[in-house]
C-alpha positions, -999 to +999 in steps of 0.1 A: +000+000+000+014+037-006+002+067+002+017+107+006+024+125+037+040+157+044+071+154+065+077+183+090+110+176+100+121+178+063+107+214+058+072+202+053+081+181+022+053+157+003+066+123+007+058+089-002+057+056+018+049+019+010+038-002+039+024-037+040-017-040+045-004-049+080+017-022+090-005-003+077-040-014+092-014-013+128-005+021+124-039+039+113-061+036+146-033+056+161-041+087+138-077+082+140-091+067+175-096+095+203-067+089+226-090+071+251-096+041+228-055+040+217-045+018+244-072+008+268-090-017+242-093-054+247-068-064+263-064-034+287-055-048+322-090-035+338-116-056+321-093-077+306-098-114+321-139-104+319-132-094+280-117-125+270-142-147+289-171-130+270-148-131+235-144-173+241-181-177+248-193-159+217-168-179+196-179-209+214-148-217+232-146-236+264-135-214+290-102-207+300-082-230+329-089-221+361-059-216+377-050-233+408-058-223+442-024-213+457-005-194+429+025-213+415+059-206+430+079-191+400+104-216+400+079-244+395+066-223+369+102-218+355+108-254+354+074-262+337+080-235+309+118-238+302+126-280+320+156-258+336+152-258+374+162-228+393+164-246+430+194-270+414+231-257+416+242-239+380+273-253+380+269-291+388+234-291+384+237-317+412+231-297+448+201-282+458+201-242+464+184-228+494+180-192+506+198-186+536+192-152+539+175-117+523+196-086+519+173-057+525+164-036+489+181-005+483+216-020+504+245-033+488+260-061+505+291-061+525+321-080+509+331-109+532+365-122+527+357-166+526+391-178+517 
């Protein structure tokens, strides 16, 4: 697809661009929608899970997993996504890594000297 603009950082010059149908069709609701509508559509975070819901039962879609009743723990959810575990030692991937203590935010930590 082409069409002309007028570019006003080149001294207002006419211009021509070619874009795919895609492109295209992306960049056009910017220009034309009111800014309310630019980013709060669908999939904006308010209404979002209700949106979907309603979209899947119109196209006759079974509903969407419930998830479970305890949220995951992201390292289960690391390991289910990637099969990489996060709670097993990088280097030997043997040992088992365990927190043994929290360093408050903002603080950077101490150097200790362990040799």
């Amino acid at each position: 697809m082409r069409f002309r603009w007028k570019d006003y950082r080149d001294h207002h010059q006419r211009k021509t661009m070619t874009l795919t149908a895609e492109e295209f069709i992306r960049r056009f609701p910017i220009h034309v929608l009111p800014p309310r509508f630019r980013y709060y559509g669908l999939l904006g975070n308010r209404y979002r899970e209700g949106k979907l819901a309603r979209c899947r039962q119109r196209l006759g879609m079974p509903p969407a997993a419930i998830a479970a009743a305890s949220p995951q723990d992201y390292r289960d959810r690391y390991q289910q996504l990637t099969g990489g575990s996060l709670r097993e030692c990088p280097v030997c991937h043997q040992g088992r890594l365990r927190v043994v203590g929290t360093l408050p935010a903002g603080h950077a930590p101490a150097i200790i000297d362990t040799s």
